[in-house]
C-alpha positions in Angstrom: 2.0 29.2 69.9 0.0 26.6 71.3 0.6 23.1 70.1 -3.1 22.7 68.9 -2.4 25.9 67.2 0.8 24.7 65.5 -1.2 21.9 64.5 -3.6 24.0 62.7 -0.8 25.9 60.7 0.5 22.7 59.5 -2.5 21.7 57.7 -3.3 25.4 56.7 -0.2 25.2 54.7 -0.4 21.7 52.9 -3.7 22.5 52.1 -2.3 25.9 50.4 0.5 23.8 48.9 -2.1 21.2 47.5 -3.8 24.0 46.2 -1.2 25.5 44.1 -0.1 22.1 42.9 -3.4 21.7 41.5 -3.7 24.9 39.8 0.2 24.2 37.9 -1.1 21.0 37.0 -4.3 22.6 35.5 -1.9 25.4 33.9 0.3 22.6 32.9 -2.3 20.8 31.1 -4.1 23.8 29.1 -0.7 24.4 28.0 0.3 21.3 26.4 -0.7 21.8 22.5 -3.6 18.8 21.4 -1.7 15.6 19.9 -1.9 16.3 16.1 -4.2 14.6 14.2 -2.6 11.1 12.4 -5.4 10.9 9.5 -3.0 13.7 7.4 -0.1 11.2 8.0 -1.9 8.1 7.2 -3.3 9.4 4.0 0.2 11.3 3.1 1.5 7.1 3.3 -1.5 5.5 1.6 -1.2 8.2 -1.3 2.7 7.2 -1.8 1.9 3.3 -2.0 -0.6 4.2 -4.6 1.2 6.3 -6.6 4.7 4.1 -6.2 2.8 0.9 -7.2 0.9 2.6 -9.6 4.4 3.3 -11.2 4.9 -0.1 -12.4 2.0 -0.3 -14.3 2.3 3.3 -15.8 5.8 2.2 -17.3 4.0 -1.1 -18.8 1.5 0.9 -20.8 4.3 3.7 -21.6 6.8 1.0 -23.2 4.6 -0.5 -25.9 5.7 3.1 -27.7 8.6 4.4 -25.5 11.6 3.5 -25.8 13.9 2.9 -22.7 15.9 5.8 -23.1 13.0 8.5 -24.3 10.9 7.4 -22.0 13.7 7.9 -18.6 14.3 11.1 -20.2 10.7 12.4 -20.5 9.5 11.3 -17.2 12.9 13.2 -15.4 12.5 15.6 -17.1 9.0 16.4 -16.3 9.6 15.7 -12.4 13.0 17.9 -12.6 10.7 20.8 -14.1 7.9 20.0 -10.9 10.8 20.0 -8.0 12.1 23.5 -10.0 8.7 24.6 -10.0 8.5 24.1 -6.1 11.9 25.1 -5.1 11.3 28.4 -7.2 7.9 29.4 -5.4 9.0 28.5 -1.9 12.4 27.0 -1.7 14.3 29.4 -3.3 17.6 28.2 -0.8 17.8 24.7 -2.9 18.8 26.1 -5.5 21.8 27.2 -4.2 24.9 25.4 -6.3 26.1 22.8 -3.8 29.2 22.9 -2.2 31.8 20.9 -4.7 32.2 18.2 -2.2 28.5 17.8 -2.8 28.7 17.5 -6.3 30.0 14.9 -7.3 28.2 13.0 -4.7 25.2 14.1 -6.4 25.8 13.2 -10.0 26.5 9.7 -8.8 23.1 9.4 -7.3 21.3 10.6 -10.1 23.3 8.7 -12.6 23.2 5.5 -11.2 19.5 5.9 -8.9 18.0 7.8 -12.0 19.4 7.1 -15.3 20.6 3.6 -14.1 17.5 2.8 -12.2 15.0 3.9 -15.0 16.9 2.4 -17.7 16.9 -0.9 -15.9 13.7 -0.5 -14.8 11.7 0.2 -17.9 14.0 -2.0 -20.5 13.3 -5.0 -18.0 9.5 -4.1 -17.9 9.3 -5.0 -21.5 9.0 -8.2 -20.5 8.5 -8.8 -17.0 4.6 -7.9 -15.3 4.5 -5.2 -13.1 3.7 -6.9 -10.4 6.6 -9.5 -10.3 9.1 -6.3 -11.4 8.0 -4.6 -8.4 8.4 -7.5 -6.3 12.0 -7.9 -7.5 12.5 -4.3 -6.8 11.4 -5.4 -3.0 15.1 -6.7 -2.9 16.6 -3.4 -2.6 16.7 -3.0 1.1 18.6 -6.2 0.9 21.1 -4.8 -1.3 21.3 -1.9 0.5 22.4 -3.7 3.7 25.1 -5.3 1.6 26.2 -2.3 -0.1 26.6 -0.6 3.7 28.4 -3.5 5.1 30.9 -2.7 2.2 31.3 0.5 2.2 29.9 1.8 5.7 30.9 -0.6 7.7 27.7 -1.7 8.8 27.6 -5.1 9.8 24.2 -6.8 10.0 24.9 -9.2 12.6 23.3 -13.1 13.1 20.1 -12.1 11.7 20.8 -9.4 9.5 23.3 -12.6 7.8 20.1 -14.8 8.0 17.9 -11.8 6.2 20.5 -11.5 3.7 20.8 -14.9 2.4 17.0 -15.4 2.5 16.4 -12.6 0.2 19.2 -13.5 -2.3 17.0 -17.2 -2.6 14.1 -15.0 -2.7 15.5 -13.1 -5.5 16.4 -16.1 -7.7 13.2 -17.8 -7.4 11.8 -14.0 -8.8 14.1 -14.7 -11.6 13.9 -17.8 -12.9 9.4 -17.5 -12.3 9.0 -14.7 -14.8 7.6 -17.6 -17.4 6.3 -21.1 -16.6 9.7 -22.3 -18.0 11.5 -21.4 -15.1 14.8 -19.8 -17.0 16.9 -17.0 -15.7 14.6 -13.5 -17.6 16.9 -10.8 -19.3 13.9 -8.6 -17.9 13.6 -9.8 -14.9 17.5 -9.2 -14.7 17.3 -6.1 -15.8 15.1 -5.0 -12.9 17.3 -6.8 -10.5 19.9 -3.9 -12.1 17.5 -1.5 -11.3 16.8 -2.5 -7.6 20.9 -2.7 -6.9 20.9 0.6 -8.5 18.4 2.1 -6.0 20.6 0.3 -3.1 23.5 2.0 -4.8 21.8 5.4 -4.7 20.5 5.5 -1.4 24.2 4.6 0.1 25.4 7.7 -1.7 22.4 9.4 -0.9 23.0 8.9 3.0 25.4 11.7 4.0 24.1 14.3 1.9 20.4 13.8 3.4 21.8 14.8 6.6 23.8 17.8 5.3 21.8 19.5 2.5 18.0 18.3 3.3 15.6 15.5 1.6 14.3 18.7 -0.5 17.4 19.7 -1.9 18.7 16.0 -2.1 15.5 15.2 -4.4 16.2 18.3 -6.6 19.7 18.2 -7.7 19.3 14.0 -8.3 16.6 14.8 -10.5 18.2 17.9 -12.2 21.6 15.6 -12.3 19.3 12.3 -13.8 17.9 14.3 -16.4 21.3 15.6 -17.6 22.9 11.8 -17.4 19.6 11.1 -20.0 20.2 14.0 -22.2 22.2 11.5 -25.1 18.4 9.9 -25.7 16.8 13.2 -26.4 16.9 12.5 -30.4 14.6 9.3 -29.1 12.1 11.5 -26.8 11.5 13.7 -29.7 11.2 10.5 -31.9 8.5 9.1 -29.9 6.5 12.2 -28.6 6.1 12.4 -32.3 4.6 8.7 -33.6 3.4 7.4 -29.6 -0.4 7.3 -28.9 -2.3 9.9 -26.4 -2.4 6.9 -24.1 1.4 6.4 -23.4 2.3 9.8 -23.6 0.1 10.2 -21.0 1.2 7.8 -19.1 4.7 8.8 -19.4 3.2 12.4 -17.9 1.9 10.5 -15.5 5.1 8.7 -14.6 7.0 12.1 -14.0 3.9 14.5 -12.1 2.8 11.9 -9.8 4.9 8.9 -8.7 8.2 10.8 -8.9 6.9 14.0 -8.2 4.0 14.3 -5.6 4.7 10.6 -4.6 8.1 11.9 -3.1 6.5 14.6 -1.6 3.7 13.1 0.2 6.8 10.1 1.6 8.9 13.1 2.5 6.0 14.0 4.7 5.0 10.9 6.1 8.3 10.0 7.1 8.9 13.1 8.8 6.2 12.5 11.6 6.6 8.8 11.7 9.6 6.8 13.0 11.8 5.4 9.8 11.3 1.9 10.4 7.7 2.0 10.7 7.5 3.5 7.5 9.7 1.6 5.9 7.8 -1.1 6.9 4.4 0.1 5.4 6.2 -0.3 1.7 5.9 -3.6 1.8 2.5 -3.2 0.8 3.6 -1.7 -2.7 4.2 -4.8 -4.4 0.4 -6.4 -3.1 -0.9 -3.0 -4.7 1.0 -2.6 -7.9 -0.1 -6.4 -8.2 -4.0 -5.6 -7.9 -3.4 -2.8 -10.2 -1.7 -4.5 -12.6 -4.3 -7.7 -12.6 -7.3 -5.2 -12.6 -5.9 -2.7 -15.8 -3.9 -4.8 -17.5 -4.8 -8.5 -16.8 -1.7 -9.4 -15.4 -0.6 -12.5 -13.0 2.6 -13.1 -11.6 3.3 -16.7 -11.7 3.2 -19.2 -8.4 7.2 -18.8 -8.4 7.5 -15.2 -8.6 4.7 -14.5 -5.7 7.2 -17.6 -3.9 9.7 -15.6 -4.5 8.7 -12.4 -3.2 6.8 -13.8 0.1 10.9 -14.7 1.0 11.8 -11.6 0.0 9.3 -10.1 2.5 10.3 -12.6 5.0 13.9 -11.2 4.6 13.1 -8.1 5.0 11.2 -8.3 8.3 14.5 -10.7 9.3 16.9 -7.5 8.5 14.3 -5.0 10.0 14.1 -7.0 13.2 18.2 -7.0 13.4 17.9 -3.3 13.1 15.4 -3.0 16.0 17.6 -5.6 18.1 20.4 -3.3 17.9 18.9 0.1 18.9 
């Protein structure tokens, strides 16, 4: 073979080689499935802000008839009936007894981040707005992180400290701004219970996420809540029987939509977005529950409380960005 020749078969086979690199590229790229469409996921996240902020304001129009007790009972009981309803039609595998390690791990969440939480919650919203309760329940990322430095052995670092401390002020000033007077609110304390006793829940809530499923997680809490509640039953049946159409309705409400499809539609969103950006987007309850509250029910947190909850939010991005730094 000639050298011109040799020449000739060089090129002859980098251009075959081009060629088929081209066509695997093309294969390649027909093969690759379309990104999905983000528009599901953004309004799976907008619908749980609503319906989470709009929670606040439900229990406001519910307690002018309900009592504390009746009213926790009625609204778990009506969200444990919608998660049996689901599990039954295509989740049959949650309700599967848990394992007995699980148990008791369970019936602490749903006594203390049910029974505890709503107790908390709705005694304190006698008194306190929605929009400054639900600015106090902001703090319970905070408490979280303290709760897991206790009893995980997470430690939050420089600026996890810094977040810390910040939202503790934060929470005071939400305290003492329920009224004009600036005193320390029984409500307002109340709902400070009820934020550490979300913290408390989610901590306990943290291993068996990973080993049973959010699904199955959400059921047995709410199955577990609802027994916890069953000593106020005599008060449910007491004030389904003298309460209004409008806060019955809004005690429906309370169970079908925020606890029920609000979880759904988070369980969703979080599981095509990354936690922390999530996370992040709930800051934005508070702002709504506020513009609901002030547009239904003519509510105003005072200059203090909204004080108070802007540090609160500045704490939060402070423990969030520690978080971040140490990924």
């Amino acid at each position: 073979m000639t050298e011109q020749e040799a020449v000739r078969t060089r090129e002859l086979e980098a251009a075959i080689t081009a060629a088929r690199s081209a066509v695997v590229d093309t294969e390649s790229a027909a093969a690759e499935p379309a990104a999905a469409p983000m528009w599901p996921v953004v309004l799976a996240l907008a619908t749980t802000l609503l319906l989470w902020a709009s929670a606040f304001v439900g229990i406001r129009y519910a307690v002018r008839e309900y009592d504390a007790g009746g009213l926790a009972l009625l609204r778990n009981t009506i969200t444990a009936c919608f998660m049996l309803g689901l599990a039954a039609g295509s989740r049959r595998a949650a309700l599967q007894p848990p394992r007995l390690r699980d148990l008791g791990l369970l019936l602490a969440a749903g006594a203390i981040g049910i029974a505890l939480y709503q107790l908390s919650l709705i005694g304190g919203e006698r008194s306190v707005d929605a929009g400054t309760a639900s600015l106090i329940i902001n703090t319970s990322p905070i408490i979280t992180a303290l709760f897991a430095l206790l009893f995980l052995g997470e430690h939050p670092g420089g600026r996890g400290w810094a977040g810390l401390l910040l939202g503790f002020a934060g929470a005071a000033l939400l305290i003492t701004g329920v009224h004009a007077a600036g005193a320390a609110d029984g409500g307002a304390l109340l709902v400070l219970v009820a934020s550490a006793g979300q913290a408390a829940s989610f901590v306990i809530q943290k291993p068996l996420l990973a080993r049973l499923g959010p699904f199955t997680v959400t059921l047995w809490v709410a199955l577990f809540g609802a027994l916890c509640l069953a000593p106020y039953a005599s008060t449910m049946l007491h004030d389904l029987a003298h309460a209004g159409a409008a806060s019955t309705l809004a005690a429906v409400y309370l169970g079908l939509f925020p606890a029920g499809i609000g979880n759904l539609t988070w369980a969703y969103a979080l599981s095509r977005l990354p936690a922390s950006r999530a996370a992040a987007a709930l800051y934005l309850t508070a702002p709504i529950a506020m513009t609901i509250s002030w547009l239904s029910l003519g509510e105003r947190p005072t200059l203090q409380a909204l004080a108070g909850g802007a540090v609160v939010i500045a704490s939060l991005v402070l423990v969030n960005a520690r978080g971040r730094a140490s990924r």
